[in-house]
N, C-alpha and C positions, 0 to 999 in steps of 0.2 A: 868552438868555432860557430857565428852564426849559420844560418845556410839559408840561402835564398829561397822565397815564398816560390810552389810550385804553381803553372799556369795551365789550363786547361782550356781550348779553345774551342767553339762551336763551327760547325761549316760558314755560317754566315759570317761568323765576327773574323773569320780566318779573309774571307774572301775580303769581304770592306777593309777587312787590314793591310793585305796585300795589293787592291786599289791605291791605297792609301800611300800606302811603299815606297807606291812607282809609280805616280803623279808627279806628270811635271809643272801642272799648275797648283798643286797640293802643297799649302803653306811650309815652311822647312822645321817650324819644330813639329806639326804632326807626324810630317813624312819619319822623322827620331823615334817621337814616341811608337809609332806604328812599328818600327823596325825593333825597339826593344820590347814590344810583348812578343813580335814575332819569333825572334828568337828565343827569348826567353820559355815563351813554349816548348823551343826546340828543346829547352834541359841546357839551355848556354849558363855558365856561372855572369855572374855580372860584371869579373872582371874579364873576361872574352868580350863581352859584349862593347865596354867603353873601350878596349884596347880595339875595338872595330869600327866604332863608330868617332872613335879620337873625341870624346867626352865625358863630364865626369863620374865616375863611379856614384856618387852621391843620387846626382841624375837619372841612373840608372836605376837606382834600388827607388826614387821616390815613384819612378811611373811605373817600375814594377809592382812595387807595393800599391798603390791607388788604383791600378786596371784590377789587380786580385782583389782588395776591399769592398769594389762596388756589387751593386743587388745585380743580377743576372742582365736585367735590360736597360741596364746603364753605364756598360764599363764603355762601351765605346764614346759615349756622347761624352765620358770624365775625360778624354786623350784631349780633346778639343779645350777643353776649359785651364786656364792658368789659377793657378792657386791664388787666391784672394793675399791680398797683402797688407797689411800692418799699416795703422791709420788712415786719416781721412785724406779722400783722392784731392790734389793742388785743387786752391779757388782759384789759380791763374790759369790753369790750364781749361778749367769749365768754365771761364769765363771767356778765353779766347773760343772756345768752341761753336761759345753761343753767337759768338759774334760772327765767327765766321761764317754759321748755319744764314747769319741774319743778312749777312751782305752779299752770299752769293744768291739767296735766293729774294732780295729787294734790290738789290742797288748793283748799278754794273761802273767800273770803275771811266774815271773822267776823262781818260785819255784813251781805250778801248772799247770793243763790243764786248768781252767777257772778262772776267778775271784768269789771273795765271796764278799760277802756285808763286812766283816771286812778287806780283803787283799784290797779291791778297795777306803775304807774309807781312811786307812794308808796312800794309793800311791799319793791322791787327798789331805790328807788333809781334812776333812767333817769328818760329823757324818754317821754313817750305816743309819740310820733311811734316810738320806737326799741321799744317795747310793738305795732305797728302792724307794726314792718317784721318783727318774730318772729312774730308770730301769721301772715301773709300767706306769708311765706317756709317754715312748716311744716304749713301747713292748718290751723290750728287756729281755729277759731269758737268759742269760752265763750257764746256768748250767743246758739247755737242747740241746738237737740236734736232728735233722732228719737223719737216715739212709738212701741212697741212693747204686742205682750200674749202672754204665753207660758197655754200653753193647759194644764188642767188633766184631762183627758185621760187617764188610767192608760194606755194604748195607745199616748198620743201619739208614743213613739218608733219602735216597728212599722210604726204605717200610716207615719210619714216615711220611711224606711226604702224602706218598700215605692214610696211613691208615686216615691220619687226615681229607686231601683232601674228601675222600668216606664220614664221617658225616659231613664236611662245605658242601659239594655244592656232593650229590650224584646225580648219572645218574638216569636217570627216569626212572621206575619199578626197581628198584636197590633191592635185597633183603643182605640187610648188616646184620650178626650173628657175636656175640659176643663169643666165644668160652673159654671154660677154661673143665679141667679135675681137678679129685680128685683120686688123686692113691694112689694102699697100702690100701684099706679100707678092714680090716680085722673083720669076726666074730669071736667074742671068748665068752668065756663062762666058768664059774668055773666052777672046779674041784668036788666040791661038794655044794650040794644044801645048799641054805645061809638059815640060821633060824632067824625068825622073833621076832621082840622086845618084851620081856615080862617085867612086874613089876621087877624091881629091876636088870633088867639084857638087855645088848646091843645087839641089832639085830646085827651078826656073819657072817662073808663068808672068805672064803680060801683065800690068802693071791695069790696062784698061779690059770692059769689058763690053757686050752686048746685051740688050733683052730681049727674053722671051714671053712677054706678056705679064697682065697683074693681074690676083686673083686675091677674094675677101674670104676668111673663113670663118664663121659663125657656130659655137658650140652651147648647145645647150645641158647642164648637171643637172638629174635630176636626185634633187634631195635627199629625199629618202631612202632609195635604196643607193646612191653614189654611182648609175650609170650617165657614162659622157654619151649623148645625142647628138 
């Protein structure tokens, strides 16, 4: 009778495994694979393990086997990787790839400000799903953005310059602060006193309110050691 390769685990590889486990954003065949070294450590036979995991026995024995084969500081990094597979990867699929690479980041489509997963399927020809796994597999988002504002400034390049220059390489005894203000910080205070929640009925306050004056506050960080002034 065969009998299944024994596993022996380190604290760390236990602990990233058990991460791994019980991530709920933790892809779903890792979260498998992690679950069959972890038992499998336990001394589970392999057919415990797929009648547990409702997968194949085959399955089982190939990730058990390949966590056991690897050199000490690589079984974990093997869970991650999918076994290389038997011929050359489609021209069709790296050819839509590139195109998709090419048009979300040149061209936004005609009738839109960004592309969708179904306007970018259309234009390539693909499935969304395959529009999904190129955007994810190169970071790419169309259909978010960063707000920016470039400042108008005749100086503006100097003082950067400067300011940047002062935390690369500052003069010795330097005291550099980080300054920022908060204005407009008003008290206010309703109108009438709010009553509090009883059985069967919602704690109450006036809808409007009064002021009690405005006030600015001004803090200044100082850098190097991180006290607020």
């Amino acid at each position: 009778m065969r009998v299944a390769v024994a596993i022996g685990l380190t604290e760390e590889e236990r602990t990233v495994l058990t991460k791994w486990s019980r991530g709920r954003s933790t892809p779903a065949r890792l979260v498998l694979r992690a679950k069959i070294v972890l038992w499998a450590a336990e001394g589970m036979l392999n057919r415990d393990i797929d009648a547990r995991l409702g997968c194949k026995r085959e399955t089982v024995s190939r990730w058990r086997n390949r966590f056991a084969e690897q050199d000490a500081g690589e079984r974990l990094a093997s869970l991650k990787q999918d076994a290389p597979r038997p011929g050359h990867p489609p021209v069709v699929r790296i050819r839509h790839e590139a195109e998709i690479i090419r048009k979300t980041t040149q061209e936004t489509p005609p009738d839109a400000t960004h592309w969708s997963t179904r306007s970018m399927a259309k234009a390539v020809g693909c499935s969304k799903a395959t529009v999904q796994r190129v955007w994810r597999d190169n970071g790419l988002q169309p259909h978010r953005v960063k707000t920016f504002k470039l400042s108008n400034d005749p100086k503006f390049a100097e003082k950067l310059v400067d300011v940047v220059g002062l935390f690369l390489d500052p003069p010795e005894h330097a005291l550099v602060l980080s300054v920022d203000e908060k204005s407009q910080i008003q008290a206010l205070d309703r109108t009438q006193k709010s009553l509090p929640i009883d059985p069967g009925r919602l704690g109450t306050m006036t809808h409007d309110y009064k002021r009690h004056g405005t006030t600015m506050l001004f803090a200044a960080l100082s850098v190097t050691d991180g006290i607020l002034n």
